[in-house]
N, C-alpha and C positions, 0 to 999 in steps of 0.2 A: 470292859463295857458289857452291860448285859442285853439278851436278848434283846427284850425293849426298847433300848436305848436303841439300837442300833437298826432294829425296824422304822420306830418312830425316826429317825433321821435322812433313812433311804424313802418315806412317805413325805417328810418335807422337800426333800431331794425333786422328786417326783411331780408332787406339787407345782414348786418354783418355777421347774420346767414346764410343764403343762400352762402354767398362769404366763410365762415368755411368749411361748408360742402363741399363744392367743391372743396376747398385746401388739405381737409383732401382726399377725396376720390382719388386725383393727388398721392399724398405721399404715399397710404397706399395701392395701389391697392391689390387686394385676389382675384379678379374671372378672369380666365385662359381668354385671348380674349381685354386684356386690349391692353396687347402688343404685340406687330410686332412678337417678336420672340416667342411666343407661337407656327405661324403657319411654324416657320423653321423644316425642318427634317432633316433627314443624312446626304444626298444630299448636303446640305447647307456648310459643313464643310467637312476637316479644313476650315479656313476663317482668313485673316488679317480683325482687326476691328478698323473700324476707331474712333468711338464713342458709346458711351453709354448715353443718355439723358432720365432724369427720368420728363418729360413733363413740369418740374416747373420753369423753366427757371437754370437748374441742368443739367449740359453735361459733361461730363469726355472728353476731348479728346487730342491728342498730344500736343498740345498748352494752355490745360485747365486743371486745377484739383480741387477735388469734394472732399468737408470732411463729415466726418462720428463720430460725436462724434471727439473724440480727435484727430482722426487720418485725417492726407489728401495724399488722393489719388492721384496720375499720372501714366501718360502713362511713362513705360521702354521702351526698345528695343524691337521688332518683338511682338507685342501686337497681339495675336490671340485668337480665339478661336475654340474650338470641343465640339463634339456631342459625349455623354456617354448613352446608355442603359443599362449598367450593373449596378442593384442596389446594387453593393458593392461600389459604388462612393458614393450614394444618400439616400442608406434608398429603404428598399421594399413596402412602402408607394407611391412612386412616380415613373409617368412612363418615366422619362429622365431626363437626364440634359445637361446644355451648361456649359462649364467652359471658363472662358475667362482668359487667362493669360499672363504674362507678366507686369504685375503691379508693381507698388513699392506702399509701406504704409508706412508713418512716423509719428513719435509721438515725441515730445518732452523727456518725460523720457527714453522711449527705443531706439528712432534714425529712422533707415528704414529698414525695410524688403523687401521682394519678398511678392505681393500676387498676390491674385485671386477672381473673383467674382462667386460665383456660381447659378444659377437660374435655380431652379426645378422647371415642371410642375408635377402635380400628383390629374389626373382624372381632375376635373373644376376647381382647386385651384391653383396658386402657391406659392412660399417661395425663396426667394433669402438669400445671405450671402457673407459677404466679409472674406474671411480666408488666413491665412499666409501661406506661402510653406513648409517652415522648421517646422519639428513638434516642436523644441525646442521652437519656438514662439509662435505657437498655442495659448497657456493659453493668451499672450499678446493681439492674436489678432482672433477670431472667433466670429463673433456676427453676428445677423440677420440684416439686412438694407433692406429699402423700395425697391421694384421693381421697375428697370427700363420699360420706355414701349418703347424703341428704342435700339435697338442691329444695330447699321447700321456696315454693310459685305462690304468688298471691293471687 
């Protein structure tokens, strides 16, 4: 193999990894500052929400829908969201949350639900989750998902 060959391979090498890392860190965001909506406060809500875009070419929005594992998401009717401090929403771990609601969720075996997105900040961290409205669904549908880093507010 010659010279060449073998640079050119260790720059694709290099590449590949560089372009990983940078996709995972899009998907996976954990430090508070990634996204818009970290710096929303009270003020900010209630709010009609137009979209939700998780930077990866991933947008939820009236026209668009976003899957999560089994499930794909869509905009319902009067998609909004609010502004919660009380940590009996959240966990006394964290200092707020946004619930954005108005969502439908559907699965295959189970059909469709009402959900919701929840995205806690707490201290420099956050933690997001998409969870069903009805408790009797719950078990079907509460799981963690990657953070969005756009909350766009109408």
């Amino acid at each position: 193999m010659s010279t060449f060959s073998k640079w050119g391979s260790a720059m694709r090498s290099r590449r590949i990894a560089v372009i990983a890392v940078v996709a995972l860190s899009c998907l996976f965001p954990t430090e508070a500052g990634a996204q818009n909506w970290v710096q929303f406060t009270k003020g900010n809500f209630p709010a009609r929400v137009s979209a939700l875009d998780w930077g990866n070419g991933s947008t939820l929005t009236s026209g668009r829908n976003i899957a999560f594992g089994r499930w794909s998401v869509s905009f319902g009717q009067n998609v909004g969201a609010f502004f919660s401090d009380n940590t009996d929403d959240f966990g006394p771990a964290a200092d707020w949350a946004i619930f954005v609601r108005g969502l439908s969720c559907s699965n295959a075996a189970v059909g469709s639900v009402g959900c919701f997105v929840r995205l806690v900040k707490g201290g420099s961290s956050v933690s997001c989750s998409l969870e069903a409205v009805e408790p009797k669904d719950k078990p079907n549908l509460n799981t963690g998902i990657s953070c969005p880093t756009q909350l766009r507010l109408e």
